[in-house]
Backbone bond lengths (Angstrom), bond angles and torsions (degrees), N, CA, C in turn:
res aa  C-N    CA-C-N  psi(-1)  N-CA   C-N-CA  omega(-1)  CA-C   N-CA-C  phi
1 X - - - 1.445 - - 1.543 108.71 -
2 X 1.179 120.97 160.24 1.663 114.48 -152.00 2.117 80.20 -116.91
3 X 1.496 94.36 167.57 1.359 104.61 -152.20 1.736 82.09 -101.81
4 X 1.336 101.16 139.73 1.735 112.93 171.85 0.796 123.06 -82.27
5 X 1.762 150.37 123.35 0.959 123.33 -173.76 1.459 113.11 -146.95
6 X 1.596 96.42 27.38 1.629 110.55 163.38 1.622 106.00 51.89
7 X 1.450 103.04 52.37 1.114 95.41 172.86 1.913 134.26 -69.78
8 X 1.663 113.69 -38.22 1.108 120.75 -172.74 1.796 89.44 -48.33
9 X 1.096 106.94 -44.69 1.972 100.20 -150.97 1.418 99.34 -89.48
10 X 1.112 124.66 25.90 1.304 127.06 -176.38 1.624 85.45 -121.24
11 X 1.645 111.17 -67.77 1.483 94.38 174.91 1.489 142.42 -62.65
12 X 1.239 118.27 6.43 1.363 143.09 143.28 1.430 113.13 -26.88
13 X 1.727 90.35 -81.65 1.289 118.15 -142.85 1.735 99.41 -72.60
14 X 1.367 104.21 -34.81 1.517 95.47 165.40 1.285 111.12 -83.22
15 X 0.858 168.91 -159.12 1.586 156.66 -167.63 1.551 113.49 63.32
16 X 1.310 120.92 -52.87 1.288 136.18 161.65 1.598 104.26 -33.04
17 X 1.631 100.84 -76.74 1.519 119.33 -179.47 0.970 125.68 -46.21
18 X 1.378 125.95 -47.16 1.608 137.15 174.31 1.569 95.98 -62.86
19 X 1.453 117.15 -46.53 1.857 106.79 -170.57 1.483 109.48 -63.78
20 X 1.460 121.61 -31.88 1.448 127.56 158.52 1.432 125.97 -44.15
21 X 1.945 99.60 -58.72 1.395 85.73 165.11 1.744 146.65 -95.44
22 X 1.476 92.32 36.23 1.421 117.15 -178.47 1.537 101.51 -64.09
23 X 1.271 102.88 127.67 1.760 122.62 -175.37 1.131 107.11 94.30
24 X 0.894 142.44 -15.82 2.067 144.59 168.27 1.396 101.99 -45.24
25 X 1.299 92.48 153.48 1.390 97.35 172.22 1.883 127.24 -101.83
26 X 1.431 109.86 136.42 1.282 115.90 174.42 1.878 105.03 70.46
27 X 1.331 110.23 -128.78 1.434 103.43 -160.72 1.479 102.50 -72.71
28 X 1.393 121.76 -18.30 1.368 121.29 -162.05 1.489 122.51 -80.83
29 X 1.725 99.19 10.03 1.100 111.74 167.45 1.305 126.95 -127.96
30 X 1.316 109.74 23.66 1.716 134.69 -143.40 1.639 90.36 -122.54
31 X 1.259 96.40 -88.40 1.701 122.58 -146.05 1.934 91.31 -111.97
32 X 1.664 81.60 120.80 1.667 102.15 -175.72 1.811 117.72 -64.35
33 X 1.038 95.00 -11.63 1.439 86.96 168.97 1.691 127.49 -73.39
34 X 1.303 96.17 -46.41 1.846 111.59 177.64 1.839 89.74 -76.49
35 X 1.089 117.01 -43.98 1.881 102.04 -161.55 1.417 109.18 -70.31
36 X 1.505 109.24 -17.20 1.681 114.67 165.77 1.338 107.94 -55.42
37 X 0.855 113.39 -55.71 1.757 125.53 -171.41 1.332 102.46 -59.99
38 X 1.280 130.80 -59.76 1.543 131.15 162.67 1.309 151.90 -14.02
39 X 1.931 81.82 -65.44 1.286 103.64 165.12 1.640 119.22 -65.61
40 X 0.885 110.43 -50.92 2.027 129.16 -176.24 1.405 86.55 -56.26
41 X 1.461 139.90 -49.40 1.148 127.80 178.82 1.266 133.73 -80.70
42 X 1.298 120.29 -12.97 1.198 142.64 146.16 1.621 115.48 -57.07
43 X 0.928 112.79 -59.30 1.529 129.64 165.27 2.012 124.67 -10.77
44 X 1.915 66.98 -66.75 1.938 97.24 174.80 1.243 111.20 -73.36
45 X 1.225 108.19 -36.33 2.020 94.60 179.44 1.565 112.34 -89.05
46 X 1.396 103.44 3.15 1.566 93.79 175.56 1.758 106.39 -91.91
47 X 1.406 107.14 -23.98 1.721 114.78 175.52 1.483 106.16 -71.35
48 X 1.263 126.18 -35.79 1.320 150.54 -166.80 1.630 113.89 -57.95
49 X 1.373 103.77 -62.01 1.227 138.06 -165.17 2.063 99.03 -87.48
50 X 1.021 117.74 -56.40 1.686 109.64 166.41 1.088 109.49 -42.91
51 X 1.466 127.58 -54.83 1.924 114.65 152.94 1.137 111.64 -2.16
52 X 1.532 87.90 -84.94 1.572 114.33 -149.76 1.754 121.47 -51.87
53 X 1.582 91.75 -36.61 1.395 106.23 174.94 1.279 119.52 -48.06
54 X 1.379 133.95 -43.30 1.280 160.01 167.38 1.565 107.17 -24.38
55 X 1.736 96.35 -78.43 1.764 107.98 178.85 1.541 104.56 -62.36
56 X 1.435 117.10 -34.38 1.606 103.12 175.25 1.577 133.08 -50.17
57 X 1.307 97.31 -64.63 1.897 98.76 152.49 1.161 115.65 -12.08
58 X 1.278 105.52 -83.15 1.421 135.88 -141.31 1.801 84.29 -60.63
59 X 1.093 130.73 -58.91 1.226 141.98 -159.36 2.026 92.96 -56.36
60 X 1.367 101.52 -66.80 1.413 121.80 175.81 1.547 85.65 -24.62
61 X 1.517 110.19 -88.79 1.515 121.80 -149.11 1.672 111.49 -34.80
62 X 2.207 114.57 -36.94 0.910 118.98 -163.69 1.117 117.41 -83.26
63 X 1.582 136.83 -12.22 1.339 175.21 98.97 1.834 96.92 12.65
64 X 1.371 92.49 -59.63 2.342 87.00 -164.66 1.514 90.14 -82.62
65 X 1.400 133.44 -31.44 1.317 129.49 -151.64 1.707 96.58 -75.94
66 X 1.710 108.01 -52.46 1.487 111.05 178.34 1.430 113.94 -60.81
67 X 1.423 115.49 -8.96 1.622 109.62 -174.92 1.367 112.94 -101.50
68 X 1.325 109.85 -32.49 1.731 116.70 156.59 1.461 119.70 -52.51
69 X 1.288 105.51 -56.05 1.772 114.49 163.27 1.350 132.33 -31.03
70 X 1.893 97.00 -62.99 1.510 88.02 177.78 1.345 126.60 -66.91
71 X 1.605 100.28 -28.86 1.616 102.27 -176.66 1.491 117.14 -55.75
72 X 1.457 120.31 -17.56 1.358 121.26 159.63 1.435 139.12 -105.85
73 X 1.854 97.95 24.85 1.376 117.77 164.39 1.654 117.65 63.98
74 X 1.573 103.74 57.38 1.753 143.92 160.76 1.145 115.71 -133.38
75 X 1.307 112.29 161.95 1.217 116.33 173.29 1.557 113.23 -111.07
76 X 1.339 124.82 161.74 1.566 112.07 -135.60 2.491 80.09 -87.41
77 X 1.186 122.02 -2.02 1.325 99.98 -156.33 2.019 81.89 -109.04
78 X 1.617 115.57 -27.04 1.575 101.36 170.12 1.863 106.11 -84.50
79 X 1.028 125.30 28.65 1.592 131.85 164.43 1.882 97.66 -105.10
80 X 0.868 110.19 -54.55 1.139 97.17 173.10 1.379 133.13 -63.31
81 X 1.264 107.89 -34.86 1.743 127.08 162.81 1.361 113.97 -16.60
82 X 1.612 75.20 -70.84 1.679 119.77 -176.06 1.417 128.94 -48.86
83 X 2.070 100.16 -27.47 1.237 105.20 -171.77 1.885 101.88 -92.91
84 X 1.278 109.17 -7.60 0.969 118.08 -162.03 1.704 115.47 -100.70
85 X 1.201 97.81 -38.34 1.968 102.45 157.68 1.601 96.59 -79.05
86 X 0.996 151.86 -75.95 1.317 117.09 -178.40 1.601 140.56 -63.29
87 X 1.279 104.02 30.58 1.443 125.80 149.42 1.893 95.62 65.06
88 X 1.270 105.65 37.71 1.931 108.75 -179.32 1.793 93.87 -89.46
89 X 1.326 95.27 114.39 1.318 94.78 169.06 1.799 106.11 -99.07
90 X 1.146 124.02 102.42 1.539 131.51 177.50 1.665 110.66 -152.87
91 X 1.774 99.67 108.04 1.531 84.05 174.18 1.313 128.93 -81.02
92 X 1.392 123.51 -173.36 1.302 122.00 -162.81 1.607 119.10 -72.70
93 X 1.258 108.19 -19.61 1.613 117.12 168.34 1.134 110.10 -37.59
94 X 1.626 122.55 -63.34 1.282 150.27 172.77 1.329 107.16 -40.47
95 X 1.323 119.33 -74.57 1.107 135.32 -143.65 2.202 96.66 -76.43
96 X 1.191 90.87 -48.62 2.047 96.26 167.80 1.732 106.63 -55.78
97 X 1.481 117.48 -52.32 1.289 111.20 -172.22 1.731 95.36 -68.66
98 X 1.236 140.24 -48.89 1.168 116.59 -173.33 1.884 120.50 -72.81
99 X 1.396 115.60 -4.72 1.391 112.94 174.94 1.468 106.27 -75.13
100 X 1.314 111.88 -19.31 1.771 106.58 -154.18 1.987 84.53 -106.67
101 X 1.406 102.03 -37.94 2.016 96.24 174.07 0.974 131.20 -98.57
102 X 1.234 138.53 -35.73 1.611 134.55 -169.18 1.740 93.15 -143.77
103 X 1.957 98.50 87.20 0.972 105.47 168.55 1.898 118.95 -38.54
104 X 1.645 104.28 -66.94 1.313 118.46 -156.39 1.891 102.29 -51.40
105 X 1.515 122.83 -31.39 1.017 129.28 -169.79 1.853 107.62 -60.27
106 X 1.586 94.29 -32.62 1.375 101.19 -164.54 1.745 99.23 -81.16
107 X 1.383 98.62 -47.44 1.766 112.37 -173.66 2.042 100.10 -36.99
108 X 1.479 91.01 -48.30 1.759 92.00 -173.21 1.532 99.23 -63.67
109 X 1.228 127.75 -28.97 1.659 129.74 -156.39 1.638 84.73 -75.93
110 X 1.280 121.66 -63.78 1.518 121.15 -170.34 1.215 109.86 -31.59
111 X 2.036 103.34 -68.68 1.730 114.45 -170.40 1.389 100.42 -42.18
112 X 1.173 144.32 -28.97 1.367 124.72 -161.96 1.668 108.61 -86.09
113 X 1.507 85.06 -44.43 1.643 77.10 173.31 1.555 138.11 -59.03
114 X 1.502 95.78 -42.51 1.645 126.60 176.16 1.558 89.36 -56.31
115 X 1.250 124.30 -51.73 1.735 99.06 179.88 1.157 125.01 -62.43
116 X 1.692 110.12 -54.50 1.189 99.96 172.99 1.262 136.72 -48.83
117 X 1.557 131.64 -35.31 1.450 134.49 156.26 1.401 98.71 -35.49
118 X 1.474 145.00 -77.47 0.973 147.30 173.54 1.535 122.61 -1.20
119 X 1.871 107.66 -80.73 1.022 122.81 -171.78 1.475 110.40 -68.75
120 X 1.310 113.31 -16.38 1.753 121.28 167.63 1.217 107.68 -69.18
121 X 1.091 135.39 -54.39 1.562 135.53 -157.50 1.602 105.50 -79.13
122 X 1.351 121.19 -38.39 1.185 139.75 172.33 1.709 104.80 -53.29
């Protein structure tokens, strides 16, 4: 009797892998042994990196907000102060997309803060 060895679902399952590692470079997109390895490692930096994306933004956002800021003579951590004794609840998503689009929206966002620093220090 001849030995089974489940081939269709075996050739599947590599087929899968190789279509994963389609665009790799050299053998690692060739020959299923190395593109196994690839892929699984590919895998992890794609879970890895959606993290990462997260703090990147965020970094981005703090980047346009401090550059809008200084140009109106604050510093990007007493703007925040500022946003925070005057009780502005707007996160920085907001607050980056409106430095880079609707200046005047932001100009009013500042005055509020810039006072409130004010009426604090006072």
């Amino acid at each position: 009797m001849p030995r089974a060895t489940n081939g269709p679902a075996s050739r599947k399952r590599r087929k899968r892998v190789l279509l994963r590692a389609k665009g790799f470079r050299g053998f690692r997109s060739k020959l299923y042994r190395y593109a196994k390895d690839a892929v699984y490692k590919a895998r992890q930096h794609e879970y890895y990196d959606r993290k990462k994306r997260k703090g990147q933004f965020r970094r981005l956002w703090i980047q346009r907000i401090s550059a809008a800021v200084r140009n109106r003579g604050l510093s990007y951590s007493r703007f925040m102060e500022g946003l925070n004794a005057a009780g502005v609840e707007v996160d920085r998503k907001i607050l980056a997309d409106l430095s880079v689009n609707d200046s005047a929206a932001f100009d009013a966002i500042f005055d509020t803060a810039k006072s409130a620093l004010e009426s604090k220090a006072a």
